[in-house]
N, C-alpha and C positions, 0 to 999 in steps of 0.2 A: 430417377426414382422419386426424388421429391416433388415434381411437378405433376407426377402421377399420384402420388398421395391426397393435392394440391384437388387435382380433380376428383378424388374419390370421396373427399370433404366435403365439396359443394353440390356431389352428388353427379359429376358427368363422369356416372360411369361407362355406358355406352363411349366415350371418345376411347380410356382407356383399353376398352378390350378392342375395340379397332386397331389400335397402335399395338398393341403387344402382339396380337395376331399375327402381325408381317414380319415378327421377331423371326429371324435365321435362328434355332436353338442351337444349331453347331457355333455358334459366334460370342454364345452368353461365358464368362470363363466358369469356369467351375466354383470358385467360394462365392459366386454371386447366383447360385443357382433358385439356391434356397430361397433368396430375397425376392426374385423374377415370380418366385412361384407362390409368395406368400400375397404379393400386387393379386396373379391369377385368383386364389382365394378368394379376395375380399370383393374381385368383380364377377363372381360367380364365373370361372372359366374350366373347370376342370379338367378337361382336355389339352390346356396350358401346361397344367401344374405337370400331368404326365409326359405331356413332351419335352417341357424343359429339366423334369429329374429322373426319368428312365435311364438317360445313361449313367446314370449313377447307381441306381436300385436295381434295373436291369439291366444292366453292359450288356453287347454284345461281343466286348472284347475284351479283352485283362485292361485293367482300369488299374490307375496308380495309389489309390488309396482306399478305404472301405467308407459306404456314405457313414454319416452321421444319424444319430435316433432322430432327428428333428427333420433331416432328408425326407428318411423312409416315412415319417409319423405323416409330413404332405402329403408324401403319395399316394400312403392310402389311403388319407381324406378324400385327395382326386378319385383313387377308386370307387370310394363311397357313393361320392355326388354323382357318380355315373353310375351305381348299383353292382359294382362287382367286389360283392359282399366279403366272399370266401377269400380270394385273394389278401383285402384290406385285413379280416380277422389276421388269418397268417402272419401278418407285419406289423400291426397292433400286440400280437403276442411276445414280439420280438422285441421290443421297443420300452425302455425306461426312462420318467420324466427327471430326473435328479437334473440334468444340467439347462433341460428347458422345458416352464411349467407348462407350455402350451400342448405339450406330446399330452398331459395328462386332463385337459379341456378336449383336445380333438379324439379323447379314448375314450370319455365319459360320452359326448357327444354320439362316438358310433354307437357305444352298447345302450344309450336311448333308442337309436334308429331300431335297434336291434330286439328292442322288449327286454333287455339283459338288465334288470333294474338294480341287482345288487354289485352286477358290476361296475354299474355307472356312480354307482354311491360314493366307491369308494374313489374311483377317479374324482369324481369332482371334487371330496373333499381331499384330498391329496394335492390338487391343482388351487383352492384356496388357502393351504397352507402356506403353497410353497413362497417361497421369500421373493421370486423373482415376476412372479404374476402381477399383473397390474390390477390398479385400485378397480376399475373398470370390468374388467377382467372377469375378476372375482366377484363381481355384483352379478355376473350374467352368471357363475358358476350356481351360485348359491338361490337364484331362480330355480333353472335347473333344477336342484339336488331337491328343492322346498317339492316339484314336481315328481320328482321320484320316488320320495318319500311316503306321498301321498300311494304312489302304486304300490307299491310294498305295503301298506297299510302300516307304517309307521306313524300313529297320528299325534302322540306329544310330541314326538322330534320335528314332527312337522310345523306343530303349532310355535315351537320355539323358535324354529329356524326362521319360519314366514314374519314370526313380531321380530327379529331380531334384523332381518331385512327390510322391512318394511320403516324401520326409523332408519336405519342408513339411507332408503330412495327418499324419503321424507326430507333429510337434511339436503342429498346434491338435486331437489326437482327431476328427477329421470322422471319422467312422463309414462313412459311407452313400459319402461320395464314396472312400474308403479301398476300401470292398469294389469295389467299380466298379472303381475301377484295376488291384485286383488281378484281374479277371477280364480287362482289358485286359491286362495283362501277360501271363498264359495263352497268349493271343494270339500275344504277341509271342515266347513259350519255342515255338508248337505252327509258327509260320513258320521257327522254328530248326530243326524237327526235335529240340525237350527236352522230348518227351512229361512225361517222370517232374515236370520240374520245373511243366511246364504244368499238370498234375495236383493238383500240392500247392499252388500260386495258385487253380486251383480249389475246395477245400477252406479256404483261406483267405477268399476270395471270400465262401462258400457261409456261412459262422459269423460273417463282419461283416455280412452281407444277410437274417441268419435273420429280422427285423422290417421289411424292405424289403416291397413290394408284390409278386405273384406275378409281375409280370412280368421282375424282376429275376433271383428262383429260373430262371426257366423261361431267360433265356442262358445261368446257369451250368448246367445240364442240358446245353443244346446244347453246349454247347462240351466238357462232358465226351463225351456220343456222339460229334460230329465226329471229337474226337481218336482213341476206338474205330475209328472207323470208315474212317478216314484211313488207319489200322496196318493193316486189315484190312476192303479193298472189297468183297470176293467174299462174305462174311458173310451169309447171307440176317437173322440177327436182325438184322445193322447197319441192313437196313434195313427191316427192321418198326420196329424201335425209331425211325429214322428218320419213319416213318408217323407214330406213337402220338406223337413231339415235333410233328412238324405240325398231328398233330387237336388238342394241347393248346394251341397258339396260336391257332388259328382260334375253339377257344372263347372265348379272352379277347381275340377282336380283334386279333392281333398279328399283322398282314399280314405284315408283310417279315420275319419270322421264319419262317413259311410259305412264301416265297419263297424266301428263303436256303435249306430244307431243298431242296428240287428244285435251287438251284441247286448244291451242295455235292453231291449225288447225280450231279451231270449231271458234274461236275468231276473227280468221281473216278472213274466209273465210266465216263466216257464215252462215256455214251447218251446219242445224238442226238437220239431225242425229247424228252427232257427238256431240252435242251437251248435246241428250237426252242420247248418249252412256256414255257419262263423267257424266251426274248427275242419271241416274237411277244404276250406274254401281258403284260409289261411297259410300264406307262406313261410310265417315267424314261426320258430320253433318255440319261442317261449311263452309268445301269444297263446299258441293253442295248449301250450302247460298251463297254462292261465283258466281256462278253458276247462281244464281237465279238475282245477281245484271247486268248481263251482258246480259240478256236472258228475251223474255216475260213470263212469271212464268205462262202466260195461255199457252202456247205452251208446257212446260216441265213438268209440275205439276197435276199427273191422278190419277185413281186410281191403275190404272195398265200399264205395259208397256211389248212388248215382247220383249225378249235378243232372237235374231238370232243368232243358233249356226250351226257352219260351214258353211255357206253362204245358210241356208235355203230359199227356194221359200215360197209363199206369202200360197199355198195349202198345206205345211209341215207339221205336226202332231205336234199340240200345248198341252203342258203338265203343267200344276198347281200341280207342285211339294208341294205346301204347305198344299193345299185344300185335296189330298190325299192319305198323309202321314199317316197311321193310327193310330198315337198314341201323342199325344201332346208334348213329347218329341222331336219325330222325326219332327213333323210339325215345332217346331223354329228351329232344325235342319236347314231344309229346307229354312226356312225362311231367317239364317243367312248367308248361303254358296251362296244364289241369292242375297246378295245386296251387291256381291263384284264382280268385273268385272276382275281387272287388277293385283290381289296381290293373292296368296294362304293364307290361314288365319293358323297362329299357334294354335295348340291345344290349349294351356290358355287362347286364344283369344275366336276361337270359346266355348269353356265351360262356359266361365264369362259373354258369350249371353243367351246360354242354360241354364244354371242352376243360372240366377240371384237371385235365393231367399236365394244362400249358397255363404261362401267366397272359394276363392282360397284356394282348399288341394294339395303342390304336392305328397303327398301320396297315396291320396284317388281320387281325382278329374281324373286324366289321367286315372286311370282304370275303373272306370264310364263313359267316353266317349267313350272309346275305343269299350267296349260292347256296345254302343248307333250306332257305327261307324259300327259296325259288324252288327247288325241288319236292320243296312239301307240296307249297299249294298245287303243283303236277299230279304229283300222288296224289293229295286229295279229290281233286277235279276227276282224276281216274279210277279212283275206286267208288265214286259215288256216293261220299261221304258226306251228307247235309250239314258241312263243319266247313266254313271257311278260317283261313287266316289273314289280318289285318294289321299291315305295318302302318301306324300313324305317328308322327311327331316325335320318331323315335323308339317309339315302342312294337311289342306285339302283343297281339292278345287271339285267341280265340272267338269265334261268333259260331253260332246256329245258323242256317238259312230254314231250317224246318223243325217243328218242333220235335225232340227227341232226348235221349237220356245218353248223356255220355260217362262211363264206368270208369272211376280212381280207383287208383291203388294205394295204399299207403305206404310200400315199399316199391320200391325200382322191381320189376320182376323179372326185368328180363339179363341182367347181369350180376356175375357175385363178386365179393369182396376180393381184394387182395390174399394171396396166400400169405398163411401166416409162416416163418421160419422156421425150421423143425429146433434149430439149434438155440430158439428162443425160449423154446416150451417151458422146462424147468427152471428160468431165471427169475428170481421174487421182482426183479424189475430192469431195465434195458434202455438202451439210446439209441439215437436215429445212425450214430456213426457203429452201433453194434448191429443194427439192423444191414447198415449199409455192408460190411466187412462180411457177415452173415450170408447174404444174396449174390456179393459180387458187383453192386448196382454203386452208382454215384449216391451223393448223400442228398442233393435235391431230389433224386427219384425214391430214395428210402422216405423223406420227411412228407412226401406227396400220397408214399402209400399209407406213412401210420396216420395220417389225416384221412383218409379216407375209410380207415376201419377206426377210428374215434367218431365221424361219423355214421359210422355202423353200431356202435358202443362194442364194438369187439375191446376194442382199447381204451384206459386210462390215463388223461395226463396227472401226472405226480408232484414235478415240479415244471414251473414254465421258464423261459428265458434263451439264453444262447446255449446252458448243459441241462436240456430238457430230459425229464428221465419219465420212461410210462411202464405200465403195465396191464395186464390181460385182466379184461372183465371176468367176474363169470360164466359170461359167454361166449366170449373170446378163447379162454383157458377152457371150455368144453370143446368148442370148434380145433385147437390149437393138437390137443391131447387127441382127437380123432385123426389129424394130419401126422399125427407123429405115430399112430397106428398102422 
């Protein structure tokens, strides 16, 4: 372990995940799990982390003890970094940092991935509190939070937070987290309306970041156009320029930089198409909340919308890839691969859509979609569908081969929710072991369904933890009292 360390110092990380690779996980003991998986971490392995702590978080057999918050809290980082979003929530939920601050870094961390800005607040600043966190640690926390803050339009706490950081990176020279801040500051001058100053944090930015990786360069770019272009919307260069910073992210992968260019176009200029292309085209649910606060929510919010692909005319061949797909499988297929515009979706991402009612196997899960993956492109080859599908580098994603108009939905249409209990109806409020005792059902298949009508907003969580207790929306308790009818 410490000569792995040894190498991840100097930077050979490539030797590390080599070696760890060929680890036997039946061989690691058990209180060394966690350690094995925290190495996986830090050499970007994720597929590491979950093999060597499944049998712990997932047994397949009675296991002699219960993991730890610190167990699960890896796991579901591994799930993260591999995009099996839903799963991770579930066990971030479960999960308290009291005994290790790191559970409350890797929880702010997710609900950043996540667009979840106020929940990340409060993780971060909980994981700077805490007494066990390191000096270090907490200097990355409070980047972070200085970022989040900005999104939530908190801008004095913001401003506090950033000079209050900014003389701690001052005193230890951190370089790299120094220019960052200063790009975040930009930020916070270009929300004032202090162009000149947002400019010169720019330039500052730009000359601590010159040895950063290009994706560092390519914010401060953006943020210098935005600012152009913010001054001056009508610009047709503002937004060519605006184009050419898009295509330079999409070459290096950088989705949500790509995103954010349409959405900052649609912001300022506001055009509606672009508008409707950023939130029907968007997979974050809080993103497109986001979206809805900027926007009349009766302009953007239908039941359907078409995605124009290749610059289709109005008379194109419009196709309801979900309606049909012929097998329910394939339809959330379909389902999942239309509510994403700007990103290719990783296989654990799209699986953990499809097959919500299981957790993450990397054993079994990938060869299960794979065959779902092969059967589409069949289907589609046979029905004549000018839609191919494209596994690349892990991912899939939808293509056009002709130009045409392919029809979303904004709900799953072709399945309904869980039945609700009848003997739940009248309870001001309930648990997953009243649901379960209620159905007759195990309490993993009780907690799988109130997840799945909390997803629906049928249900409320009330309180979260190990004695989670919910109740009926609105619309839950209309749906509920018609079932009990």
């Amino acid at each position: 372990m410490q000569r792995w360390d040894a190498h991840i110092r100097r930077g050979q990380i490539q030797d590390v995940r080599r070696e760890t690779a060929q680890i036997n996980a039946n061989q690691i003991p058990d209180e060394l799990r966690v350690d094995y998986a925290q190495v996986a971490r830090r050499v970007g392995a994720p597929e590491l982390i979950l093999r060597w702590l499944r049998p712990l978080v997932r047994p397949d057999k009675l296991v002699r003890r219960q993991p730890t918050d610190l167990e699960k809290a890896l796991y579901a980082a591994g799930l993260v970094r591999l995009g099996a979003f839903r799963e991770a929530a579930e066990i971030f939920r479960d999960v308290s940092g009291r005994d290790a601050a790191e559970i409350h870094f890797l929880k702010g961390s997710f609900y950043i991935n996540q667009w979840e800005s106020k929940k990340a607040e409060l993780e971060l600043r909980r994981h700077i509190r805490h007494p066990k966190a390191s000096a270090y640690a907490k200097l990355v926390s409070r980047l972070n939070l200085c970022s989040v803050l900005l999104v939530l339009g908190k801008l004095e706490a913001a401003q506090e937070e950033i000079e209050t950081l900014r003389i701690l990176l001052h005193e230890d020279e951190h370089r790299l987290l120094l220019g960052n801040l200063y790009e975040l500051r930009s930020q916070l001058h270009n929300s004032l309306r202090k162009d000149a100053e947002a400019l010169r944090d720019l330039d500052r930015a730009a000359g601590l970041l010159q040895r950063a990786d290009e994706r560092s360069q390519l914010y401060v770019d953006k943020w210098r156009l935005l600012i152009r272009f913010h001054q001056n919307p009508a610009s047709s260069d503002g937004k060519r320029l605006l184009d050419e910073l898009k295509l330079r992210a999409l070459k290096i992968r950088d989705w949500e930089t790509a995103r954010e260019c349409d959405w900052h176009r649609a912001l300022v200029t506001h055009d509606r198409d672009y508008f409707l292309r950023v939130y029907w085209g968007t997979s974050w649910v809080a993103y497109r909340s986001r979206v809805l606060t900027q926007f009349d929510p009766a302009q953007v919010v239908g039941s359907s919308y078409r995605w124009n692909c290749l610059e289709a005319q109005a008379d194109a061949p419009v196709f309801d890839l979900v309606a049909t797909a012929p097998t329910r499988y394939l339809r959330r297929l379909m389902f999942v691969l239309t509510r994403e515009f700007y990103r290719p979706l990783r296989l654990p991402e799209v699986a953990d859509q499809v097959y919500f009612e299981e957790y993450y196997n990397p054993q079994t899960t990938p060869i299960k979609l794979h065959r779902l993956v092969a059967r589409c492109r069949q289907w589609l080859a046979e029905s004549g569908i000018a839609v191919q599908l494209l596994v690349e580098r892990g991912t899939l994603r939808l293509q056009a081969t002709l130009p045409c108009h392919l029809l979303l939905h904004a709900r799953f249409p072709s399945e309904t929710s869980p039945e609700i209990p009848t003997s739940l109806v009248d309870k001001s409020h309930f648990t997953a072991e009243d649901w379960a005792k209620s159905e007759g059902v195990s309490l993993r298949t009780a907690l799988r369904r109130i997840q799945e009508l909390i997803s629906s907003r049928d249900i409320i969580r009330i309180h979260s933890g190990r004695h989670a207790t919910y109740k009926f929306s609105s619309r839950g308790d209309t749906r509920a009292h018609k079932i009990a009818r």
